[in-house]
N, CA, C and O atoms as a Tinker XYZ file with bonds, in Angstrom:
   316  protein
     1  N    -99.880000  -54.409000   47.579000    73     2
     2  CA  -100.276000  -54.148000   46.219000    64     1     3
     3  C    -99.264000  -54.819000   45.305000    63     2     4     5
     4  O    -98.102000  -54.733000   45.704000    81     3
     5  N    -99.451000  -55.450000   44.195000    73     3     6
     6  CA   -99.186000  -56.277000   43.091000    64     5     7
     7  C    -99.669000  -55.767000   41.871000    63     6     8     9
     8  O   -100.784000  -55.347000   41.561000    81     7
     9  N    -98.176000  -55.930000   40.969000    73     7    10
    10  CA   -98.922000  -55.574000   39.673000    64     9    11
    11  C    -98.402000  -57.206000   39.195000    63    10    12    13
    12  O    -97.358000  -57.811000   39.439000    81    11
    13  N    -99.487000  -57.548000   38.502000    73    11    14
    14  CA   -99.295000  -59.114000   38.359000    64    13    15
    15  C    -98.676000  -59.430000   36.770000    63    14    16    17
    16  O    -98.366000  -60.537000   36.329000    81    15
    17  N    -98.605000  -58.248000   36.136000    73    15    18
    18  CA   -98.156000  -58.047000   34.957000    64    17    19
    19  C    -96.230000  -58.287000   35.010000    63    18    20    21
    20  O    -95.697000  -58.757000   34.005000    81    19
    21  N    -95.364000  -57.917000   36.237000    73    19    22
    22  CA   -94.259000  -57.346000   36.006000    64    21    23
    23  C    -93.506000  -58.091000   37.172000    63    22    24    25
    24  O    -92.314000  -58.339000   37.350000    81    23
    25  N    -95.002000  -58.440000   38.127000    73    23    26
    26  CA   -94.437000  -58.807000   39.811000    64    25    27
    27  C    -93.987000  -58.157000   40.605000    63    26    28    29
    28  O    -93.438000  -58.601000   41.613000    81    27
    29  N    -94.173000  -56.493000   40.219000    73    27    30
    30  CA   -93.866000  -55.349000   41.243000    64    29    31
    31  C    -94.525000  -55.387000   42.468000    63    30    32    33
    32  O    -95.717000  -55.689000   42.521000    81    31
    33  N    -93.808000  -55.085000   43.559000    73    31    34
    34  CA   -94.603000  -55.239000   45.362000    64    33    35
    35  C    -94.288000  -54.249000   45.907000    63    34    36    37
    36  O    -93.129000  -53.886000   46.104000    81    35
    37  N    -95.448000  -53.584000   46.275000    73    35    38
    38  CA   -95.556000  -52.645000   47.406000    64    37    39
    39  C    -96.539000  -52.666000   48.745000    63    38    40    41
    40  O    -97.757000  -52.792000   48.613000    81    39
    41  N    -96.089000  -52.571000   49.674000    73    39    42
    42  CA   -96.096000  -52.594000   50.634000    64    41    43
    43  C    -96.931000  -51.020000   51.498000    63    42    44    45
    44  O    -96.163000  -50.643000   52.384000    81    43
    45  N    -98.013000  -50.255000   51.443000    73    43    46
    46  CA   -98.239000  -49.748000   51.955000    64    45    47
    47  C    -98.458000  -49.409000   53.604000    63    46    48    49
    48  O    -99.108000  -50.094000   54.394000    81    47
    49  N    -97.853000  -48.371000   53.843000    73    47    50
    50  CA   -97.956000  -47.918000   55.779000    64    49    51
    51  C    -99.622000  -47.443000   55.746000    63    50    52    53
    52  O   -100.382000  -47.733000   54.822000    81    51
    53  N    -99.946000  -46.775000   56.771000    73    51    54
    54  CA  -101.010000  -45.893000   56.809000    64    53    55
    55  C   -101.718000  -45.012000   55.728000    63    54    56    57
    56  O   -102.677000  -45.108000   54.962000    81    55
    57  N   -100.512000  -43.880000   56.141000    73    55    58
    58  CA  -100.271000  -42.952000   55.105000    64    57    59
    59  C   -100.277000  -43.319000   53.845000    63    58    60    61
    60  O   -101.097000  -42.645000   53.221000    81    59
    61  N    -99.618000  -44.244000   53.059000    73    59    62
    62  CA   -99.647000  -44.560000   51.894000    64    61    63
    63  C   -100.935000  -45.626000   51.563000    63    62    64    65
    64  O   -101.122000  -46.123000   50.452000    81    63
    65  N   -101.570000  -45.809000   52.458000    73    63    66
    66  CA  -103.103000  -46.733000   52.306000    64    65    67
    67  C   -104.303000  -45.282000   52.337000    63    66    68    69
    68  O   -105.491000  -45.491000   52.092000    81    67
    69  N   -103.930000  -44.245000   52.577000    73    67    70
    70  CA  -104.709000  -43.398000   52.953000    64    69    71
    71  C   -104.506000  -42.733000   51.153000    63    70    72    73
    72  O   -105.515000  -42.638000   50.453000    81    71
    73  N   -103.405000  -42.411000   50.712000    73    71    74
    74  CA  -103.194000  -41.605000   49.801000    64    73    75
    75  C   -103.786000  -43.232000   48.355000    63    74    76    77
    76  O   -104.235000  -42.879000   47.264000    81    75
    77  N   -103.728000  -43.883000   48.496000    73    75    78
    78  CA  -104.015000  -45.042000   47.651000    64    77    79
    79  C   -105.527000  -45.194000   47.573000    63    78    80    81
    80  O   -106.131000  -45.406000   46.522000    81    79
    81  N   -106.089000  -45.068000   48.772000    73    79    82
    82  CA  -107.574000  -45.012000   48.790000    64    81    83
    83  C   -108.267000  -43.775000   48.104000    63    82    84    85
    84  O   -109.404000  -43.831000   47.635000    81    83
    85  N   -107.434000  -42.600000   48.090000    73    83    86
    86  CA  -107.828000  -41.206000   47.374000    64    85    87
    87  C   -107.655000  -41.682000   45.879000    63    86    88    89
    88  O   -108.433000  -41.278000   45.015000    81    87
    89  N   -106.652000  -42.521000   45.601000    73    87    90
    90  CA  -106.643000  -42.539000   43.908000    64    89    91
    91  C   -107.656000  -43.677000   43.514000    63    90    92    93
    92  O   -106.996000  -44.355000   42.727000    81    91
    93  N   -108.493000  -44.070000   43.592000    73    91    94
    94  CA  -109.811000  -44.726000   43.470000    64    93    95
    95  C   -110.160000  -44.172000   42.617000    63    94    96    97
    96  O   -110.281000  -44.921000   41.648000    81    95
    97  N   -110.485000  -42.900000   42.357000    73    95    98
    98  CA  -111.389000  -42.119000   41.457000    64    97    99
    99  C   -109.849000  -41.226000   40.874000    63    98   100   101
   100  O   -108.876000  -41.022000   41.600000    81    99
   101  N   -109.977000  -40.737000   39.217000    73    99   102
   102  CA  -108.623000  -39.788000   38.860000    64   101   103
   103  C   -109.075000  -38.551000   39.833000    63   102   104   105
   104  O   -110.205000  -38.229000   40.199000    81   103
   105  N   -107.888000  -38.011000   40.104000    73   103   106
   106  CA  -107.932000  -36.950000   41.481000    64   105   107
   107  C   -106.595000  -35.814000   40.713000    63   106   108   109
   108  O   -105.690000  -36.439000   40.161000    81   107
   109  N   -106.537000  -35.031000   40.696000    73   107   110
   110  CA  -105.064000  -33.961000   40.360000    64   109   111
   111  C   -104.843000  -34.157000   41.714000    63   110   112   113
   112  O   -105.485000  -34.343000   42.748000    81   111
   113  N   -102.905000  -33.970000   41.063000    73   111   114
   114  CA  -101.812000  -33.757000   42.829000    64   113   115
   115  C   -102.839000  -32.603000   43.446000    63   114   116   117
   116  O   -103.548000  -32.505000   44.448000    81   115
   117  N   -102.594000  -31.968000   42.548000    73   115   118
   118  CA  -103.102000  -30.564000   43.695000    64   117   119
   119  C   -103.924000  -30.576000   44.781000    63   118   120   121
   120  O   -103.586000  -30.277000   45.926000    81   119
   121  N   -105.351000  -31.033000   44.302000    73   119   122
   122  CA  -106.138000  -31.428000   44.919000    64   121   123
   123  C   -106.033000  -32.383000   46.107000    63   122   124   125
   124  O   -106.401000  -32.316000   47.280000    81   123
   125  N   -105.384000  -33.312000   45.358000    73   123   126
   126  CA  -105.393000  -35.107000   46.251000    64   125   127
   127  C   -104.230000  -34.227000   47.853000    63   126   128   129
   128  O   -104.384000  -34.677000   48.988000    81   127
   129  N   -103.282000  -33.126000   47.611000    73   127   130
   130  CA  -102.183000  -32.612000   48.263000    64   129   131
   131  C   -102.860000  -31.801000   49.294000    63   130   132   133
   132  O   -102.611000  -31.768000   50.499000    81   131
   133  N   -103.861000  -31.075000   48.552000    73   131   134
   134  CA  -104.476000  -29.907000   49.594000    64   133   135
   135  C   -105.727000  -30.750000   50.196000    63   134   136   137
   136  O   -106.269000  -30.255000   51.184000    81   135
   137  N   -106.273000  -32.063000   49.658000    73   135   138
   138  CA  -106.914000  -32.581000   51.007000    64   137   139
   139  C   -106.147000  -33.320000   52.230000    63   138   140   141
   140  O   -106.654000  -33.578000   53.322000    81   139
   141  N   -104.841000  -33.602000   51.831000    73   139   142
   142  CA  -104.289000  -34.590000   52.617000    64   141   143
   143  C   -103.827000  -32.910000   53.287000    63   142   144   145
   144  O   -104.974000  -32.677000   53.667000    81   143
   145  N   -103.398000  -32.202000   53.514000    73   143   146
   146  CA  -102.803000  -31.136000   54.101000    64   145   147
   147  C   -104.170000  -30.696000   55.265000    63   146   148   149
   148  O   -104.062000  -30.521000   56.479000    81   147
   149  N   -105.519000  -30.593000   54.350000    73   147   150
   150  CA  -106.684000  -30.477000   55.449000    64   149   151
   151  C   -106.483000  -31.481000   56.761000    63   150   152   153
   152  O   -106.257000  -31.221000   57.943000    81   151
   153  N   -106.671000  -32.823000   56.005000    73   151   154
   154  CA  -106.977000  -33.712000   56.639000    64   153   155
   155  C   -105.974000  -34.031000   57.741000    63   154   156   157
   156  O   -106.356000  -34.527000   58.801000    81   155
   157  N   -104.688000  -33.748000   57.498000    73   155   158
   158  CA  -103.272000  -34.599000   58.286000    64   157   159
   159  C   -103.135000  -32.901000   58.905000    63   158   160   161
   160  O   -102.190000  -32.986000   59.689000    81   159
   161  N   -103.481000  -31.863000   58.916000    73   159   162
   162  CA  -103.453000  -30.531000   59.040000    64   161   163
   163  C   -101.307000  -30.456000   59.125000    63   162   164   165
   164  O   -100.733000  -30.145000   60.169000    81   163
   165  N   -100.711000  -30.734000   58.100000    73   163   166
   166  CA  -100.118000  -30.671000   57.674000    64   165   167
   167  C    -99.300000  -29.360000   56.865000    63   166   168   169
   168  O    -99.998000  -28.351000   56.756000    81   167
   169  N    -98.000000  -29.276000   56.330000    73   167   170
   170  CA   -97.865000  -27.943000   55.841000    64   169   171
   171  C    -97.999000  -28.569000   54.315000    63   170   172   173
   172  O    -97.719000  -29.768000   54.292000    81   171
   173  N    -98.270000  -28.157000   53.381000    73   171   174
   174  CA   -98.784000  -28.483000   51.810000    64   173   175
   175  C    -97.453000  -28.617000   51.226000    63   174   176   177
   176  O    -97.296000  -29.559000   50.450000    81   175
   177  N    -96.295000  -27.707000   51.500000    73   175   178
   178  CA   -95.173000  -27.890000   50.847000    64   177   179
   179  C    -94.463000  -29.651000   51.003000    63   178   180   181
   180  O    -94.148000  -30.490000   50.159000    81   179
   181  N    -94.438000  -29.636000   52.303000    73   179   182
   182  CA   -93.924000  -31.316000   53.068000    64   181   183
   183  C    -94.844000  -32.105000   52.509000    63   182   184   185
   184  O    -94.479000  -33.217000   52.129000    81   183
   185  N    -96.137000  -31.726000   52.352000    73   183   186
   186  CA   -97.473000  -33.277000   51.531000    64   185   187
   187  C    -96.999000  -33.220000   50.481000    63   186   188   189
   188  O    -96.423000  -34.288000   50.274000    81   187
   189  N    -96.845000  -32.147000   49.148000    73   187   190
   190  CA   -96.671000  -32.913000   48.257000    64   189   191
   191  C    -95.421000  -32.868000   47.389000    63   190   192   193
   192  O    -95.291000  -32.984000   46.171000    81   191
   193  N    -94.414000  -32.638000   48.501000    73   191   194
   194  CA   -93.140000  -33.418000   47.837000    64   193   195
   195  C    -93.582000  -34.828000   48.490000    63   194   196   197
   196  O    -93.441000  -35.611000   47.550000    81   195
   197  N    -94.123000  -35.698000   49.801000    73   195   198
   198  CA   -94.163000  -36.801000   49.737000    64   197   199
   199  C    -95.092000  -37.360000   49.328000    63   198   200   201
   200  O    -95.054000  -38.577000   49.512000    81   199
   201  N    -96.313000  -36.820000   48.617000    73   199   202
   202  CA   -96.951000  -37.682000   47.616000    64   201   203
   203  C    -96.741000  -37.566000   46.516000    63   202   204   205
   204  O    -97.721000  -37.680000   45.780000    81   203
   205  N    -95.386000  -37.289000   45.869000    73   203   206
   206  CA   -95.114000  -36.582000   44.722000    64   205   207
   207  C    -93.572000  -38.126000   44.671000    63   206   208   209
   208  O    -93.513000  -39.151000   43.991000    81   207
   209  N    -92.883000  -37.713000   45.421000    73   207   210
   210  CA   -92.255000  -39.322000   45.889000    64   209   211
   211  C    -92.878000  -40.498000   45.956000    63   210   212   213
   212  O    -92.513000  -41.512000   45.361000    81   211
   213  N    -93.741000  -40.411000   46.608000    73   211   214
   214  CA   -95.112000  -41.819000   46.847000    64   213   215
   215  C    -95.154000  -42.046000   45.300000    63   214   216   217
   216  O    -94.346000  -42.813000   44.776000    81   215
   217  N    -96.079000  -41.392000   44.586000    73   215   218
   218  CA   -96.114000  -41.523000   43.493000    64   217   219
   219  C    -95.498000  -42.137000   42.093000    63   218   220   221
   220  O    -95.919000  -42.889000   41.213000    81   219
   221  N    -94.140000  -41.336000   42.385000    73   219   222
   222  CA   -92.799000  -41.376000   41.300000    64   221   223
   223  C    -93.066000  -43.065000   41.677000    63   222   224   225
   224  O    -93.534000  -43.845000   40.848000    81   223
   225  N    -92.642000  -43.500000   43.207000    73   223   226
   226  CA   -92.395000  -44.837000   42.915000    64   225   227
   227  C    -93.724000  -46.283000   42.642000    63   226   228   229
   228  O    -93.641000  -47.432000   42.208000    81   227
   229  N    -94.714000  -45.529000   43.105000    73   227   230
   230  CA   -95.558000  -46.423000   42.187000    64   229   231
   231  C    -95.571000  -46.545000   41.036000    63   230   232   233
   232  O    -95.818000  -47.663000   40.584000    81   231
   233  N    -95.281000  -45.317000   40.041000    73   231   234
   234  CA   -95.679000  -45.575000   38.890000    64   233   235
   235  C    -94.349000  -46.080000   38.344000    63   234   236   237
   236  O    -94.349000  -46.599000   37.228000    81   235
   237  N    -92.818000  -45.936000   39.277000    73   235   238
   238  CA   -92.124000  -46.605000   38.501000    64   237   239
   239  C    -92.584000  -48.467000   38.542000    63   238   240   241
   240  O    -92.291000  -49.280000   37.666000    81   239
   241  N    -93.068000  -48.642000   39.343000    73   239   242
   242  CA   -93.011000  -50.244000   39.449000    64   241   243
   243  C    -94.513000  -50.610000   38.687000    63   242   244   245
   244  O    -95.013000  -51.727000   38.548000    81   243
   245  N    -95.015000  -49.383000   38.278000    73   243   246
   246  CA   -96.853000  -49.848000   37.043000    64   245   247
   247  C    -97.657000  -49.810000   37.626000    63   246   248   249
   248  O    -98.747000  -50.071000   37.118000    81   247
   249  N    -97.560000  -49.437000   39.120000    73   247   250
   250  CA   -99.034000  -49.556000   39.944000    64   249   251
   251  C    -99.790000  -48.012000   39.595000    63   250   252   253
   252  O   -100.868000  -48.292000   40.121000    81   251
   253  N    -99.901000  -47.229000   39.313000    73   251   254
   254  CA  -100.404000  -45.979000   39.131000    64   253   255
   255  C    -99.998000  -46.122000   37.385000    63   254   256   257
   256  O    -99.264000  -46.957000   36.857000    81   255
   257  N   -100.541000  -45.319000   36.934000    73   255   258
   258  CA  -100.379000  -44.015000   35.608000    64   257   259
   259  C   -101.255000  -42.880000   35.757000    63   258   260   261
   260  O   -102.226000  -42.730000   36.498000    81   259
   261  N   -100.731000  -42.116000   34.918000    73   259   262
   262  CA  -101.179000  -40.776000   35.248000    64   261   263
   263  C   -102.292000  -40.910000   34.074000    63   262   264   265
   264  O   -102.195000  -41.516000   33.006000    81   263
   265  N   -103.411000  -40.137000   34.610000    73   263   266
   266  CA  -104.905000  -40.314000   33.896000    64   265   267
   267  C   -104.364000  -39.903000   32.234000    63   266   268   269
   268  O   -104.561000  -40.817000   31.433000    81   267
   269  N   -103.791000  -38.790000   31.724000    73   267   270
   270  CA  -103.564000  -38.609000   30.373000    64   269   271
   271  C   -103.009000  -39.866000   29.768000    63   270   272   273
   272  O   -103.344000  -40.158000   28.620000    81   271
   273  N   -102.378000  -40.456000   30.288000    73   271   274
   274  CA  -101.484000  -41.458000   29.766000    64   273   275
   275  C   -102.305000  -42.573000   29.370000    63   274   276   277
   276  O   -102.176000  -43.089000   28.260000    81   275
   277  N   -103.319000  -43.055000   30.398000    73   275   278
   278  CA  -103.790000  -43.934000   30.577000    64   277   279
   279  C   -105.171000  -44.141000   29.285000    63   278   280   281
   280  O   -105.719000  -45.153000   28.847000    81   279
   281  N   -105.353000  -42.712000   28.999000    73   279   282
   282  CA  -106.456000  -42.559000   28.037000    64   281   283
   283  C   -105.718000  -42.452000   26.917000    63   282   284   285
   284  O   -106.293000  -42.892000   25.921000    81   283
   285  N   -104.028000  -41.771000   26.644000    73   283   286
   286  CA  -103.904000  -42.049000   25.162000    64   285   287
   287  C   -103.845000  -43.466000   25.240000    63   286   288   289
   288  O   -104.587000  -43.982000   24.404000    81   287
   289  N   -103.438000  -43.999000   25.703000    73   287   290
   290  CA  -103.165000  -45.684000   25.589000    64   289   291
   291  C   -104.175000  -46.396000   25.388000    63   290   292   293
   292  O   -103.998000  -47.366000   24.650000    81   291
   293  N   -105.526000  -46.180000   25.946000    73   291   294
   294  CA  -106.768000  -46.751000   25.703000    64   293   295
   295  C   -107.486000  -46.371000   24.073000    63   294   296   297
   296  O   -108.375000  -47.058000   23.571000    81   295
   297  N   -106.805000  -44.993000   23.343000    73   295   298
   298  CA  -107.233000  -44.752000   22.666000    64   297   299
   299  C   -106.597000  -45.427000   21.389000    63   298   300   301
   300  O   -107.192000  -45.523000   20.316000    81   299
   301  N   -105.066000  -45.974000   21.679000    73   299   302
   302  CA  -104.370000  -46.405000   20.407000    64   301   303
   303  C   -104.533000  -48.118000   20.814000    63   302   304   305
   304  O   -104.181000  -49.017000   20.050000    81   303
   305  N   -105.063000  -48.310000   22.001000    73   303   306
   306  CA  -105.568000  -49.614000   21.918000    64   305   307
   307  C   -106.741000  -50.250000   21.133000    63   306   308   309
   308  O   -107.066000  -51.403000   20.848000    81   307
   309  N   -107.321000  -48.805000   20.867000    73   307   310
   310  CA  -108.467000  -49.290000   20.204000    64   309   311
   311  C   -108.657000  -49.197000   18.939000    63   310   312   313
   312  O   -109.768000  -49.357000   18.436000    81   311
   313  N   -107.245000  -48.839000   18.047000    73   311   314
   314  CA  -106.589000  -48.524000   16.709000    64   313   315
   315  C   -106.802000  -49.290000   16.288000    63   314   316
   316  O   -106.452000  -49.473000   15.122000    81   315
């Protein structure tokens, strides 16, 4: 993954192609945490401190924003 804006690179494993494919559509942690906990039958505390990490560092490098953000920004874009 590339943000072609900045030239940020990430490199997804499994796991992080699995949790990347869930953010397709806006999803809450909560949610996106307690399916990966179904799915990986996992303990929920351990999922989402590491999709909570996963996260932090996508959005530090621009590949993610968080859906609120993304709509005020669309909204003062259109100022």
């Amino acid at each position: 993954m590339m943000n072609v804006e900045n030239g940020a690179c990430c490199q997804f494993d499994a796991t992080g192609t699995e949790i990347w494919n869930r953010l397709e559509q806006p999803v809450e942690i909560g949610q996106l945490c307690a399916e990966l906990a179904r799915a990986y039958d996992g303990p929920i505390d351990d999922i989402r401190r590491d999709v909570l990490a996963f996260l932090s560092g996508l959005a530090a490098r621009e590949l993610v924003v968080h859906a609120d953000a993304a709509v005020t920004q669309g909204a003062e874009a259109g100022r």
